[in-house]
C-alpha positions, 0 to 999 in steps of 0.5 A: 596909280588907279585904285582897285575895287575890292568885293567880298566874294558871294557879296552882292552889293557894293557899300557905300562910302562917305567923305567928307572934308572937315570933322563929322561923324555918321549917325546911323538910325533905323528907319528914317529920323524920330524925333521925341521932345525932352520935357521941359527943354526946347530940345528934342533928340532922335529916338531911334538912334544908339547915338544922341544927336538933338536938335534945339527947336528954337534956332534950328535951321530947316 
């Protein structure tokens, strides 16, 4: 069976989709990742996310 794609109509673009093939989960920001340290940690998070992912500076992997 071929799978059909669905578009709204009036819909001018196409959205994207995500797989993935163990857990995860998307993390929307707006405009690129902005990182801000937390004082007193090693750890710094992305400050304009409604997420809070974080990052600890010592054993990230770059």
């Amino acid at each position: 069976m071929k799978s059909k794609l669905f578009v709204l109509p009036g819909a001018t673009t196409v959205p994207k989709v995500f797989v993935s093939n163990r857990p995860a989960e998307i993390v929307l920001t707006e405009g690129k990742p902005k990182l801000a340290p937390i004082s007193g940690t090693s750890l710094m998070y992305v400050a304009n996310s409604e997420s809070d992912p974080f990052l600890d500076t010592p054993t990230a992997r770059r």
